[in-house]
ZAVOKOL-202848 format. One record per residue (C-alpha): residue in one letter; residue number from 1; x, y, z. Coordinates in steps of 0.2 Angstrom, whole numbers, padded with zeros to 4 digits, m for minus. Layout:
<zazas>
rest,nr,u,v,w
a,NUM,X,Y,Z
...
</zazas>
This chain:
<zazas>
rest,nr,u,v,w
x,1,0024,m0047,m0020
x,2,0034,m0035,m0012
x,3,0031,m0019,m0011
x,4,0043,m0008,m0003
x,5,0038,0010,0004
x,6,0051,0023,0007
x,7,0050,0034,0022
x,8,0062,0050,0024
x,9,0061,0062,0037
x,10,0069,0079,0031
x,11,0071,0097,0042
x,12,0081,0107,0034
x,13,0094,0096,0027
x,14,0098,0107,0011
x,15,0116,0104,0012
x,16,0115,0084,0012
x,17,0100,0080,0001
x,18,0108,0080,m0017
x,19,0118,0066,m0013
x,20,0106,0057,m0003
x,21,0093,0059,m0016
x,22,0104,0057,m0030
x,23,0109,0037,m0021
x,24,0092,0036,m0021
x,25,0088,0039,m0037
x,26,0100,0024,m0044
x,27,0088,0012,m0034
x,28,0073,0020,m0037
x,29,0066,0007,m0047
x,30,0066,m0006,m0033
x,31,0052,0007,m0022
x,32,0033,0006,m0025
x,33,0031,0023,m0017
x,34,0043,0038,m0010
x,35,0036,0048,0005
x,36,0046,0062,0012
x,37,0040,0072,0028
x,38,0046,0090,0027
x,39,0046,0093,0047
x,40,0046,0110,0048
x,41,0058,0116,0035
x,42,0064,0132,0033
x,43,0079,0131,0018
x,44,0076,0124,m0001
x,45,0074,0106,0005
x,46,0056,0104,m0004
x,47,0063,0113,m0020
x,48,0078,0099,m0020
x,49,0065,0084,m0017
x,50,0054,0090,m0031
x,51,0067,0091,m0042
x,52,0074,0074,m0041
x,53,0057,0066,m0036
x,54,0042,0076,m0043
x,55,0030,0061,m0041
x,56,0033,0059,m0022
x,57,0021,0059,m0008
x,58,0026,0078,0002
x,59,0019,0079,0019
x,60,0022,0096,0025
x,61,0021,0095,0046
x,62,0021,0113,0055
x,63,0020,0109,0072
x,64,0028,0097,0080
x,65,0017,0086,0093
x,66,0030,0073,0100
x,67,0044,0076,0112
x,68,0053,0067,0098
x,69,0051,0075,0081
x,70,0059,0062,0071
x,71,0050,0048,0079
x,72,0034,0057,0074
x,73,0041,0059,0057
x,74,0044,0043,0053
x,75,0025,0039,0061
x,76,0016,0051,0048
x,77,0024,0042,0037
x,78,0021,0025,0040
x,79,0003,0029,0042
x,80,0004,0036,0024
x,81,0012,0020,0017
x,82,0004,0005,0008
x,83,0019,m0005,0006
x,84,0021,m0022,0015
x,85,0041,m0017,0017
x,86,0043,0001,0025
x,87,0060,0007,0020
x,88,0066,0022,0032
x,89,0081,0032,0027
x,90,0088,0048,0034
x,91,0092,0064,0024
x,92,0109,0062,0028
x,93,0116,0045,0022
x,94,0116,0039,0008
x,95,0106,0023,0000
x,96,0114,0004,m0003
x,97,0118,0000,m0020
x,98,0103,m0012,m0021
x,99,0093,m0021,m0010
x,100,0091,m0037,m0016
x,101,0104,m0046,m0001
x,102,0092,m0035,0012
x,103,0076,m0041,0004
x,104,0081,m0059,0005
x,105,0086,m0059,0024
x,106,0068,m0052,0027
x,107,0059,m0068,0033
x,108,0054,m0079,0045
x,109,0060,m0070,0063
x,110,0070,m0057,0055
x,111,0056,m0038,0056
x,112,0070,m0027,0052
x,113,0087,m0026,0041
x,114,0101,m0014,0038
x,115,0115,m0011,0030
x,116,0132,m0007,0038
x,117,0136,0013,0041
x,118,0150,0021,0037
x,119,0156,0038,0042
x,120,0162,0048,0027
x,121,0178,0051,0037
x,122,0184,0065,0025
x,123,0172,0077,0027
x,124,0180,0084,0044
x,125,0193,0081,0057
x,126,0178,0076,0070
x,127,0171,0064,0056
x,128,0187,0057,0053
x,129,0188,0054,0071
x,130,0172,0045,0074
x,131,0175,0035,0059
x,132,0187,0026,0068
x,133,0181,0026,0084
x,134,0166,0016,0077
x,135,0176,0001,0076
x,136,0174,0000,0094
x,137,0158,m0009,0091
x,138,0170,m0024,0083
x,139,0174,m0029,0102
x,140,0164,m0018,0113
x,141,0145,m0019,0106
x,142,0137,m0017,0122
x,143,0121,m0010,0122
x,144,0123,m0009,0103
x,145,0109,m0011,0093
x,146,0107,m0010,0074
x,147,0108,0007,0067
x,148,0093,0013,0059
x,149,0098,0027,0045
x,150,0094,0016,0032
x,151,0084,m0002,0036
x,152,0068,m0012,0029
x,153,0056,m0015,0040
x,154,0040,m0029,0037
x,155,0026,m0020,0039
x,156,0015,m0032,0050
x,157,0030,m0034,0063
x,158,0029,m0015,0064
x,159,0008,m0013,0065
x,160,0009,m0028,0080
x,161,0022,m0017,0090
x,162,0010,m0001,0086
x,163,0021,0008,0074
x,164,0034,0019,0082
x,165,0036,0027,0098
x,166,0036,0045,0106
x,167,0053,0039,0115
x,168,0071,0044,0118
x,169,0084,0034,0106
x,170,0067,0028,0095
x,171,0076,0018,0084
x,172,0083,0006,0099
x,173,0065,0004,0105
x,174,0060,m0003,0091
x,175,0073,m0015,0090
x,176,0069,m0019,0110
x,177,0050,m0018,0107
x,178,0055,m0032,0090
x,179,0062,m0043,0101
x,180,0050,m0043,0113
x,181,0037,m0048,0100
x,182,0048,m0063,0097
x,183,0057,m0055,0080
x,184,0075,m0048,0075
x,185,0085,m0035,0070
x,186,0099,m0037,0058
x,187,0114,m0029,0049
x,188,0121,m0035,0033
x,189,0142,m0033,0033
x,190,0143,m0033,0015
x,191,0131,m0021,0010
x,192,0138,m0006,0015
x,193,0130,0014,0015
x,194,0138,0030,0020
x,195,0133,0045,0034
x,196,0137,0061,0026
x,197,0134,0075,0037
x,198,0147,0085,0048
x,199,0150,0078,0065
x,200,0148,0091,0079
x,201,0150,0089,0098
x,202,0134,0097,0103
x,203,0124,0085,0091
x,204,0134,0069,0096
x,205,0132,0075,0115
x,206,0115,0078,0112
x,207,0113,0060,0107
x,208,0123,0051,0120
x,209,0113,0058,0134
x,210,0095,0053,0124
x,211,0105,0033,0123
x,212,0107,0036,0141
x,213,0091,0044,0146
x,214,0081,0029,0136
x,215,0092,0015,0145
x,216,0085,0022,0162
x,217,0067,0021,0155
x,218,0068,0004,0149
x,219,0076,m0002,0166
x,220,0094,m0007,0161
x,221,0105,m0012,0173
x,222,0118,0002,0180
x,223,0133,m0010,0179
x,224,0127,m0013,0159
x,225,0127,0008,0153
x,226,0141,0010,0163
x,227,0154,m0005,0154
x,228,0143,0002,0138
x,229,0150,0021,0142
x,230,0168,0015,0149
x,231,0171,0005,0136
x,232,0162,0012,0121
x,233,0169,0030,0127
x,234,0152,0037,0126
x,235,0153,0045,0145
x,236,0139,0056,0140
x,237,0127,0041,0139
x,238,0130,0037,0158
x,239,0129,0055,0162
x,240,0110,0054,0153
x,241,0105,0038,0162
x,242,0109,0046,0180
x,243,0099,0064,0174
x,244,0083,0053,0171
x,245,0085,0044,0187
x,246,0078,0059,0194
x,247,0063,0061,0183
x,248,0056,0043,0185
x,249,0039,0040,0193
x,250,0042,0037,0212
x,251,0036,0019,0210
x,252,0049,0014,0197
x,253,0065,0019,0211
x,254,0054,0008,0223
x,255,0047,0023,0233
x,256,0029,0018,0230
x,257,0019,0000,0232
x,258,0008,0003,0217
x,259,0002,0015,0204
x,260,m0014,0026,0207
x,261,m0029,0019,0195
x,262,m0036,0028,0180
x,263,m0051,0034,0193
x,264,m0040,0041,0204
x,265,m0031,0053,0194
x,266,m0047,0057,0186
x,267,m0052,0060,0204
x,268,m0037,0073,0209
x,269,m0039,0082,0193
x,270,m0056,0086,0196
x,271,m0054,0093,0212
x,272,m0038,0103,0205
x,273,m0049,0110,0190
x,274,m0067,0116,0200
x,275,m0079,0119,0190
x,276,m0075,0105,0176
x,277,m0078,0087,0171
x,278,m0070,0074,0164
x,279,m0078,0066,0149
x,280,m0065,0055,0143
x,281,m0047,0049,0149
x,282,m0036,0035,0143
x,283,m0017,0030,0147
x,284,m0003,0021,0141
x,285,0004,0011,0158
x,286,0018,0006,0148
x,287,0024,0024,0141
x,288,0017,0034,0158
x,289,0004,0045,0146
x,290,m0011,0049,0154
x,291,m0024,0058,0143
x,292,m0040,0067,0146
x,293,m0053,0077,0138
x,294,m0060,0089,0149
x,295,m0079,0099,0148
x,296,m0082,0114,0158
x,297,m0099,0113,0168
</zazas>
C-alpha cells in the first residue's frame, strides 16, 4: 500500500501559502500525513497552515544548523515521515491536479518524479520574462536536471543515498547521488503545476551562483558550466563555479598528493588547542566534514 508523506518547508511565505495550500487541499485525500517545517518564521504563516490543515504535523526550527536551511528542512522532515512515498513541495508552487500519472511511473529504476513547472508569467514583468526564458531547456538542457518544487520520492532510494544533503543546489545532488545508486529522476510533461512567487534579480542570482558553486564541488567539467551558462544564459552560474574554485581543498586543484588521515588532523588540533583532548572525531571524506568532540584536561 502506498502511503504518501507530504513534506513542505515554509519561512515566511505568508503571501504565497493560501493558494499553495488551497491546491493542496483539492488532493488532500491522496496524503497519509502533512508535515510542514516552519523554519524560522516570523509572519502569519503558522496561522494560515492551521487554518487550512489543523491536523498537520508543525515542526517549529529556531536555529538554523546547516549552511543550507532548506536542505535541512526538508531533512527534519523526512525523519519525521512514515510514508514509503516522501512528497516534497515548496510553499510557493502550487500542487498537480492529482497524482495518480506520478504514482504509476514510481517503480522499478525510477526514485524520484515530477511534474513540469510553470512560471505564473502574469504575476510580474520579471516572471513573464523567465517564463519564456524557460523554454530554453527545450534545446539547451545542459546540466539540467529535474526541478524539485513538487516530486515523489520512494522512501527506500532516499534512506540508501542517506537522506538529503547539507549541499549547494540540494535538489541536484539528489538527483546526481540517485543516479549514482543506479535510480532516476523523472519529469511528467503532462502533468503540469505552477511557481507562484515574484521573480527577483537578487534571488535568481543568488541561485545561479549556488548551480555554479555546486558544479565546482562535484567536479564538472569547465567546458560543461560554461556551454550550460552560454547557452542557458545563466552567466551567474559560471561566475559561481570559478568563485569556488578558490575555496576547494588543495588536493582537489592537484596541489596535494593525498589527504591528511583522521589521526593527523586529530594530531594538529591538539597541539593548536593545549591543554585539551579529543574524545571523539569522525568525518565525511566525501562532503569534507571533519567532526570532533573535544574535553578540556
Amino acid at each position: 500500500m502506498t502511503r504518501i508523506s507530504l513534506v513542505m518547508p515554509i519561512h515566511n511565505e505568508e503571501e504565497c501559502l493560501p493558494k499553495s495550500l488551497e491546491s493542496l487541499k483539492r488532493v488532500e485525500g491522496q496524503f497519509s500525513e502533512f508535515i510542514f517545517v516552519l523554519d524560522r518564521c516570523m509572519d502569519n504563516s503558522e496561522t494560515i497552515v492551521k487554518q487550512w490543515f489543523p491536523n498537520a504535523k508543525v515542526i517549529r526550527k529556531q536555529i538554523a544548523s546547516w549552511k543550507n536551511s532548506l536542505a535541512e528542512n526538508f531533512q527534519l522532515g523526512f525523519q519525521a515521515s512514515v510514508g514509503n512515498v516522501l512528497c516534497t513541495m515548496d510553499a510557493d508552487a502550487t500542487a498537480p491536479d492529482s497524482l495518480d500519472r506520478l504514482l504509476r511511473e514510481l517503480k522499478g529504476n525510477v526514485a524520484s518524479v515530477a511534474p513540469k513547472l510553470i512560471t505564473c508569467k502574469n504575476t510580474s514583468v520579471l516572471n513573464w520574462l523567465y517564463y519564456y526564458w524557460e523554454k530554453t531547456r527545450g534545446f539547451a538542457p545542459l546540466g539540467q536536471e529535474p526541478r524539485g518544487a513538487f516530486r515523489l520520492i520512494r522512501r527506500d532510494c532516499l534512506e540508501q543515498i542517506g537522506g538529503f544533503k547539507d549541499v549547494y543546489a540540494q535538489e541536484t545532488r539528489l538527483d546526481v547521488d540517485l543516479r549514482k545508486a543506479g535510480y532516476k529522476s523523472i519529469t511528467i510533461n503532462d502533468v503540469v503545476h505552477y511557481h507562484l512567487r515574484k521573480f527577483s534579480f537578487r534571488k535568481a542570482i543568488k541561485t545561479q551562483i549556488c548551480a555554479g558553486r555546486m558544479r565546482r564541488n562535484m567536479d564538472m567539467p569547465f567546458w560543461r558550466v560554461l556551454a550550460h551558462s552560454l547557452l542557458r544564459l545563466r552567466f551567474f552560474v559560471l561566475y559561481g563555479y570559478i568563485v569556488e574554485c578558490k575555496y576547494l581543498p588543495l588536493h582537489r586543484l592537484g596541489m596535494s598528493e593525498e589527504r591528511p588521515s583522521l589521526e593527523l588532523k586529530c594530531e594538529q588540533l591538539e597541539r593548536l588547542l593545549p591543554g585539551s583532548s579529543i574524545v571523539e572525531a569522525s568525518e565525511n571524506r566525501e562532503y569534507y566534514e571533519f567532526k570532533v568532540r573535544i574535553l578540556k584536561k
